[in-house]
BAMARRO-880568 format. One record per residue: z, y, x of N, C-alpha, C, O in turn; residue number from 1. Coordinates in steps of 0.05 Angstrom, whole numbers, plus 5000, padded with zeros to 4 digits. Each point is the difference from the previous one (the first is absolute). Example, Ala and Ser with C-alpha at 12.3 -4.5 7.8 and 13.67 -1.06 7.14 Angstrom:
// BAMARRO-880568
    n.z    n.y    n.x   ca.z   ca.y   ca.x    c.z    c.y    c.x    o.z    o.y    o.x   num
   5156   4886   5264   5000   5024   4982   5000   5024   5018   5013   5000   5021     1
   4973   5021   4972   5001   5024   5016   5014   5022   4985   5004   5022   5010     2
END
This chain:
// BAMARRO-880568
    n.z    n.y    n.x   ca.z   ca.y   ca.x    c.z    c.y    c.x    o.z    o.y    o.x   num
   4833   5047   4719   5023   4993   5016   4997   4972   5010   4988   4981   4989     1
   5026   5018   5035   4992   4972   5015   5026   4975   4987   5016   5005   4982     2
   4981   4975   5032   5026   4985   4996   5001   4985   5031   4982   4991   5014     3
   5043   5009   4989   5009   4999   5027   5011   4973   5005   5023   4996   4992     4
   4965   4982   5021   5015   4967   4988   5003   5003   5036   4987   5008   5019     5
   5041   4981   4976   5017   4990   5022   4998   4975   5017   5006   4981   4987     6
   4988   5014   5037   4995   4977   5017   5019   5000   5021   5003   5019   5015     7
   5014   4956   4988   5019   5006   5025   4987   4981   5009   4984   4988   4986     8
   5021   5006   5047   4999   4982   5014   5029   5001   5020   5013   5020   5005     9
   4991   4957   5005   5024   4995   5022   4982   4992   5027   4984   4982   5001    10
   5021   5035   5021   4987   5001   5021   5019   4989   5028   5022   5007   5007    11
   4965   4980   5000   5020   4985   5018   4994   5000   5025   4982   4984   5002    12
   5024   5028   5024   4986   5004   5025   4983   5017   4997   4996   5011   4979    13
   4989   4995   5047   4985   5027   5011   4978   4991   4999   4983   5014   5010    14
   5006   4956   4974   4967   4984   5010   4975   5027   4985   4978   5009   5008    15
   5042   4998   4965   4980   5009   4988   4993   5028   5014   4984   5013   4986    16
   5021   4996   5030   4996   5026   5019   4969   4996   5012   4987   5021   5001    17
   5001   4955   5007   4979   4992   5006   4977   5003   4986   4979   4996   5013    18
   5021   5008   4967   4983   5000   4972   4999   5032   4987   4981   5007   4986    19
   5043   5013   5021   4993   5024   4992   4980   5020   5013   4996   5004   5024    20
   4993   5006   4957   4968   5016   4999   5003   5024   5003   4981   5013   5008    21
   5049   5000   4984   5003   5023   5005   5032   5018   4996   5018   4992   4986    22
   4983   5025   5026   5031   5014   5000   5000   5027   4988   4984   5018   5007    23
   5043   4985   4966   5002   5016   4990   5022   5015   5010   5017   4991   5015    24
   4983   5043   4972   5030   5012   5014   5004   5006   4972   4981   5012   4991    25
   5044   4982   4988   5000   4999   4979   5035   5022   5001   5021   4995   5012    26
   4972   5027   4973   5027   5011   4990   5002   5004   4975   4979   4994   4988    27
   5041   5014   4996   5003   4984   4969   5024   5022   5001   5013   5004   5021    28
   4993   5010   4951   5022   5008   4993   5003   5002   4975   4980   5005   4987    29
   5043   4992   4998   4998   4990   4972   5010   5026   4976   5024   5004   4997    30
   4962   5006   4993   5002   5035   4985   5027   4992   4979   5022   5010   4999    31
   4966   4964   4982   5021   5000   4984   4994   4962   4991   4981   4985   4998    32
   5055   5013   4997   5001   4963   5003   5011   4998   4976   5013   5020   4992    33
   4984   4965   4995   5012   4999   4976   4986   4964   4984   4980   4986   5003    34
   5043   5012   4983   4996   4975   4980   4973   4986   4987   4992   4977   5002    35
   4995   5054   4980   4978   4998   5007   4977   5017   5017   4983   5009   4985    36
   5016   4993   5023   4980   5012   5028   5011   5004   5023   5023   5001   5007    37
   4956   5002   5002   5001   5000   5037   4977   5019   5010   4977   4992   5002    38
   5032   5037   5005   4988   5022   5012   4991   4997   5039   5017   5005   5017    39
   4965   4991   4987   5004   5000   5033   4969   5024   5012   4977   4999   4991    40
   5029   5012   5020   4972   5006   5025   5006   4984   5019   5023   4997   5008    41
   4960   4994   5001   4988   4991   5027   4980   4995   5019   4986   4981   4994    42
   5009   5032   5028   4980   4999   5023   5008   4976   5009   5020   4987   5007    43
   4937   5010   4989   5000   4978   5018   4979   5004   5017   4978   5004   4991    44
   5026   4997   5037   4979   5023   5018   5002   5022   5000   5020   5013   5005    45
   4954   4994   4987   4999   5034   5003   4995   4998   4962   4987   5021   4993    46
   5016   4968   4991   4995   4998   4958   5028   4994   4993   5018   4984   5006    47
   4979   5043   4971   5030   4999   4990   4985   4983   4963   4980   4998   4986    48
   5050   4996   5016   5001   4988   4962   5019   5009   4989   5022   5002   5011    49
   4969   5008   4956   5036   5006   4989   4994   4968   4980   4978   4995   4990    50
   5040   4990   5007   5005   4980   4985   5019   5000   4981   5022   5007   5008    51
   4977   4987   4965   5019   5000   4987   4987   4965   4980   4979   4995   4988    52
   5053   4985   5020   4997   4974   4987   5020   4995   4974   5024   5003   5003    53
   4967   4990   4976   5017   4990   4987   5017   4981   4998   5001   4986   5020    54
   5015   5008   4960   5023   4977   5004   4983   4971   5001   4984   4997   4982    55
   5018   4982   5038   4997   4979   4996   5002   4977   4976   5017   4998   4982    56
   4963   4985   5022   5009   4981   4980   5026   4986   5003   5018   5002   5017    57
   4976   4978   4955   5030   4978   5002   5005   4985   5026   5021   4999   5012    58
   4955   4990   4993   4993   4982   5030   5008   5022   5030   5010   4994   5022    59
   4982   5031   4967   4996   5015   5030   4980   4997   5017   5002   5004   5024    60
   4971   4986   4959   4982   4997   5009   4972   5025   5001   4982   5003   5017    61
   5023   5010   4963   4984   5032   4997   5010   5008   4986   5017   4991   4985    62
   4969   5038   5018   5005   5029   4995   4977   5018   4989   4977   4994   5006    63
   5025   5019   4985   4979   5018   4994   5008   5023   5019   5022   5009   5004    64
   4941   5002   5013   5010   5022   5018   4980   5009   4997   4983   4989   4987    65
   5013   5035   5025   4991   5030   4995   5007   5005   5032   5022   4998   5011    66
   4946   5013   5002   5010   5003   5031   4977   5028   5001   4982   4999   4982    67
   5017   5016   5030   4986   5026   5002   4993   5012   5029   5021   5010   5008    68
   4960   4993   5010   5006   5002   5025   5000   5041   4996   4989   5017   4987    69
   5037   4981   5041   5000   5029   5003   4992   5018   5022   4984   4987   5014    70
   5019   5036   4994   4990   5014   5036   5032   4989   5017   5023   5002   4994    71
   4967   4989   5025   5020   4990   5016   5021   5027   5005   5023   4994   5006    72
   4972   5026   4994   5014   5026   4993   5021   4994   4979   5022   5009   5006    73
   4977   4982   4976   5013   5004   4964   5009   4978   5013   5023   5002   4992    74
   4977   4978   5023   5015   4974   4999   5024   4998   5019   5015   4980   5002    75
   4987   5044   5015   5014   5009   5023   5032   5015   4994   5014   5008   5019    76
END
């Protein structure tokens, strides 16, 4: 099982648009939400994922996750 550590950034203006390498079409829907876990599939392209994350730390900085890719069929 993986662990999932959290990075924000605050983005300010459109400069960084200049520097991207590439464009995703990302859809996401969430199976089951809960306190502890977090159920989602989501396509990204034409590759589906089922994800399931556990509860965060004290910080809110990671997670333990478990990601599985599926047929973009099953993710539909």
């Amino acid at each position: 099982m993986k662990k999932e550590i959290e990075r924000k950034f605050l983005v300010r203006g459109n400069l960084f648009k200049k520097f991207s390498i590439e464009k995703k079409h990302i859809l996401q829907g969430y199976l089951n939400k809960d306190h502890n876990r977090t159920v989602t599939v989501r396509l990204i392209n034409e590759v589906g994922y089922l994800t399931i994350k556990g509860r965060s730390n004290k910080e809110g900085t990671s997670r333990l996750e478990w990601e599985k890719f599926i047929p973009i069929s099953e993710g539909k």
